[in-house]
N, C-alpha and C positions, 0 to 999 in steps of 0.2 A: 504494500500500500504506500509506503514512502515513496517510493519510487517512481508511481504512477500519478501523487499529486506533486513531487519536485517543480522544483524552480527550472529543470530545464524543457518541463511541457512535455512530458509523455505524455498524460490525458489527453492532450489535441492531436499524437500522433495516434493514438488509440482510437479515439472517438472519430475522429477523420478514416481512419482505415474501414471501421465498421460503416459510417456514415456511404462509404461510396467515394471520398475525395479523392483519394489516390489510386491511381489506374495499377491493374493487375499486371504484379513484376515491376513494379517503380520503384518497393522499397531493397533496401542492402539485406543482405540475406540476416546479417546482425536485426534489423528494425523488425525485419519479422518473426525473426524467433521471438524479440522484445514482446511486439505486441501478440502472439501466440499466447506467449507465458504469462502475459498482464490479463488476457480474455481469460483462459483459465482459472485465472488466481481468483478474480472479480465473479466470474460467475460462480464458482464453490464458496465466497465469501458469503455476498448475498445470497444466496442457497439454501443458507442458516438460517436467517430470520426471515416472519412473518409478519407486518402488523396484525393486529388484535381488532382495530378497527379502523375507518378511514379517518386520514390523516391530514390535514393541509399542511404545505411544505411550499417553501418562497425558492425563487430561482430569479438571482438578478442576472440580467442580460443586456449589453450594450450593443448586439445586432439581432433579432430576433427571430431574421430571415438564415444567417449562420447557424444558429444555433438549431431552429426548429422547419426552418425550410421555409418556402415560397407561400405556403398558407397562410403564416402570420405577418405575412408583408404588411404594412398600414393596420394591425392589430383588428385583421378584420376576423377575427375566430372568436366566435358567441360563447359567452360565459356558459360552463359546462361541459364545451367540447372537448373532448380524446384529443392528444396528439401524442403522435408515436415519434421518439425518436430513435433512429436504429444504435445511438451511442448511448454512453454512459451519460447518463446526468445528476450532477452534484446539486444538493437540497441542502434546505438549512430548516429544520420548525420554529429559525426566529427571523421576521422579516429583517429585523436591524440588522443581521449579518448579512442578509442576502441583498439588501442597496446598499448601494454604493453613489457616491459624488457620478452623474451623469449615467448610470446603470435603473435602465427600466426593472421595479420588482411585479413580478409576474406569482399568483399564490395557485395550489391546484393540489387538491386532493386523490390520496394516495391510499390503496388498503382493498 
């Protein structure tokens, strides 16, 4: 887990790999094994736990379109709606943590 939230940005090589950013065979045979052994790790992690019940959890976001794709362009997705994203996405259950100076916080119920 250290490793995956570090200062040198695996998450965004992770999340980006899952996502579809990087074309197939673009990465160094090293970044893939990386992110191999990072999907592993995360899936058997959360694997563990369950919520109990539904959960609301904040996600600040300074591109929205980055992060959750073309649907939330202009925040045009109706309170309620499902959005799938094919990567990891980090949560906070405190909105404080989750804005930030110029970072839209986004809240969405989990469980």
């Amino acid at each position: 887990m250290r490793r995956y939230q570090g200062l040198d940005r695996t998450y965004a090589l992770v999340s980006g790999v899952l996502r579809g950013e990087f074309p197939q065979g673009s990465l160094s045979d090293e970044d893939a094994h990386l992110v191999a052994e990072m999907v592993s790790t995360l899936d058997r992690l959360i694997g563990r736990w369950q919520l109990l019940e539904p959960t609301e959890v904040y996600r600040g976001v300074r591109d929205s379109t980055g992060v959750f794709g073309a649907r939330l362009a202009g925040g045009k997705v109706a309170e309620g709606s499902t959005i799938e994203s094919k990567g990891y996405l980090s949560t906070s259950i405190r909105r404080e943590v989750a804005l930030v100076s110029g970072v839209h916080c986004a809240a969405a119920a989990v469980g």
